[in-house]
Every structure is written in C-alpha cells, then in structure tokens.
N, C-alpha and C positions, 0 to 999 in steps of 0.2 A: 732560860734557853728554850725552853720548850714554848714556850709562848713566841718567841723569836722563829721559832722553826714553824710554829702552826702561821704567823705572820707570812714568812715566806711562801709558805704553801699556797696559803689564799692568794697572794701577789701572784704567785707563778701561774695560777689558773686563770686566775682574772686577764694575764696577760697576753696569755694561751688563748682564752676566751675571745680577746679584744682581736689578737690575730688570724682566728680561724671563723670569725663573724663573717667577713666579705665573701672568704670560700665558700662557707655552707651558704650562706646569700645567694649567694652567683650560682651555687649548684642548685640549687632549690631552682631559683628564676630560669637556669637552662632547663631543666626539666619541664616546668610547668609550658614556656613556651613550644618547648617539642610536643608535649601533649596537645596544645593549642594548632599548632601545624599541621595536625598528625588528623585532627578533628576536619577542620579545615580542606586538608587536601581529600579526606572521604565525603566531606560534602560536596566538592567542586568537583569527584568522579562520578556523584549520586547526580548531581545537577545535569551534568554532562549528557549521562545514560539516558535520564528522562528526557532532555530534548531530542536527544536521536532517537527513540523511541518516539515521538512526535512528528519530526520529520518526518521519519519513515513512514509513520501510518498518514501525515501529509500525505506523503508520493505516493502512496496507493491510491488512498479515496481521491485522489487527481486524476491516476490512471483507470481508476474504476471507474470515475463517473466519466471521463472520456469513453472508453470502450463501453459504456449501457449508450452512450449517447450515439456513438457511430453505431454499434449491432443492429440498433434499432433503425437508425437512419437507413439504412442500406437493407434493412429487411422490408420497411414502408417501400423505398425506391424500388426493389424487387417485385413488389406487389402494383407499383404504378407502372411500371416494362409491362408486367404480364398482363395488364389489363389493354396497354399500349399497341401491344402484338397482336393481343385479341381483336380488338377494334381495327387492326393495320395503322394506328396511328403514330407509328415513331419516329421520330426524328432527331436529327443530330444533336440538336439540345438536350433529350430525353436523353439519346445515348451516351452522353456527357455527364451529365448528371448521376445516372446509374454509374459509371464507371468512377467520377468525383466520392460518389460515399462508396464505393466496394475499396479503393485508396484509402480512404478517412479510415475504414474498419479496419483496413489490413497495420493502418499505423500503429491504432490504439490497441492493437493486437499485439504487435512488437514491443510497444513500452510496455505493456500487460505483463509479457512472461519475464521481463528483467524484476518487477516488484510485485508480483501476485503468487499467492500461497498454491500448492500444488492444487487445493482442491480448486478453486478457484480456476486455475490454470485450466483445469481435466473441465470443466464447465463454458470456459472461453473457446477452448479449443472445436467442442463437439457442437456449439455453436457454429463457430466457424465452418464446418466442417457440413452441416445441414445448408449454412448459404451457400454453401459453394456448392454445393450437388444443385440447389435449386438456381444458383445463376447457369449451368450449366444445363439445365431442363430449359430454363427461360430461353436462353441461346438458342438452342438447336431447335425451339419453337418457330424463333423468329426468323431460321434459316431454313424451316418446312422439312426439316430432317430430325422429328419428335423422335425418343427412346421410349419403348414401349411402355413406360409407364409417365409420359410427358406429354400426356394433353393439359388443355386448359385446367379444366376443373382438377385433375390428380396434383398439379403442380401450385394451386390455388390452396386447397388444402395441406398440403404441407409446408407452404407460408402462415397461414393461421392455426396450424399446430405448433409451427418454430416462435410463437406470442408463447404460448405456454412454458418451453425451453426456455425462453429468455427470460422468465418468469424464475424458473429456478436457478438462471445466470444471476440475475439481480440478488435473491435471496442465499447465494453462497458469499456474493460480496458483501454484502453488509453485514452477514455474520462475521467474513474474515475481519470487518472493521468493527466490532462489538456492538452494530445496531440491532435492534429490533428488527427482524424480519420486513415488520411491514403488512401490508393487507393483503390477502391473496390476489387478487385481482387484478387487473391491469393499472 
C-alpha cells in the first residue's frame, strides 16, 4: 500500500506539474515581455528627448546665425548712410537699402527672443538698442537737425565701437550653443 500511495503521489505531482507548465510558461513570457516593453518604451522617450533637444539647438543656431547676419548687415548699411550724408550722396536706393536691412534685423530680432537664452536675449537686445540710437543720429544728420552729440565723426565712432558689441553678441551665442568662443577679433 505504501508503495501504492508513494505511486500516487508522484502521479499527482507530475500531473500537477504537466498542468501548471503553460501557467508558469505564460507567466514567466508575460513578464519578460513587459520588461522588454518597459525597456523599449524608455528608449523611445530617451530617443525622443535627444532629438528635441536637437531641434531645438537647430532653431537656435538658425536664429543665431540669422540675427549675427542681419545685426551686422544693418550696422555696415549704417555706416554706408553715414558716409552717404557726409558726402550728400543719398539716394532713394541707399535709402532703401538702409531701411531693407534695419527690417531684415528687426525680424531676426523677433525669431531671436522666441528661441534665445536670456543671456543672449540681454545681448541681442543692447545691440539693438545702440543701432537704434545710432539710426536715429544718422536721421537727424541727414535732416540737418544733429543732437548734440550727432556729428559725423561722434556718430562714426560709436558705429565702430558697436563692431566690439557685436563681438560680445557673437560670443554669448555660441557659448549658448556649446561653441568655442572663437577668436577675439573680427
């Protein structure tokens, strides 16, 4: 009998065995896939992050190099007016021209402050902010109604001091984008 019943036993487990195989199977394969999922869907948030992070520094260095490329444009055309007035040579194409890139700057100015870092920002701005005083010397030259400190020469010099400005315009932006400074110089 006892052999009989240890028989039994072993049957009862083996059968026990035979029927709880596909559960622990299936549990096991759920699990491992939810891990696999689980893996997966934190790569495809990582992947995500870094390209928006990429974009993003895209749309800057787009608006950065837009805004160095108009600041400048519009500070050279500032400096071809004031030479223009000097001489009385202006004319409606010059004056065109001048107002074409002080537009061009004022745009790259606007996409500027939607994607550029404050400091950046406080650098674009005080730029801005110098050509505007100095298209505003240049004016009142050209209409023989100077402000006392808007003759030729005072307003020539603080066009080739605003080369320096833009000089530290440049090199806040390339910091904000993780460049290398750059060379001091023009």
């Amino acid at each position: 009998m006892e052999s009989t019943l240890i028989a039994l036993a072993g049957t009862t487990v083996a059968v026990a065995g035979t029927l709880l195989a596909p559960v622990l199977s299936q549990r096991l394969l759920s699990r491992a896939q939810s891990d696999q999922f689980e893996r997966q869907e934190r790569a495809a948030d990582a992947q995500w992050a870094r390209e928006r992070r990429v974009a993003e520094l895209d749309k800057r260095r787009a608006c950065y190099v837009a805004a160095n490329s108009d600041y400048r444009r519009y500070r050279v055309e500032l400096m071809n007016h004031l030479w223009r007035v000097h001489k009385g040579e202006v004319t409606p194409e010059a004056r065109a021209a001048l107002e074409d890139a002080r537009h061009s700057m004022h745009a790259s100015f606007a996409e500027a402050q939607m994607a550029s870092s404050d400091t950046v920002l406080a650098e674009l701005d005080s730029m801005a902010q110098t050509l505007a005083h100095a298209y505003d010397r240049v004016m009142r030259l050209h209409e023989g109604v100077p402000r006392a400190d808007g003759t030729f020469e005072e307003i020539r010099v603080m066009l080739l001091r605003a080369n320096d400005q833009w000089m530290g315009m440049r090199t806040a932006m390339r910091a904000d984008l993780g460049v290398d400074p750059g060379p001091a110089g023009p």
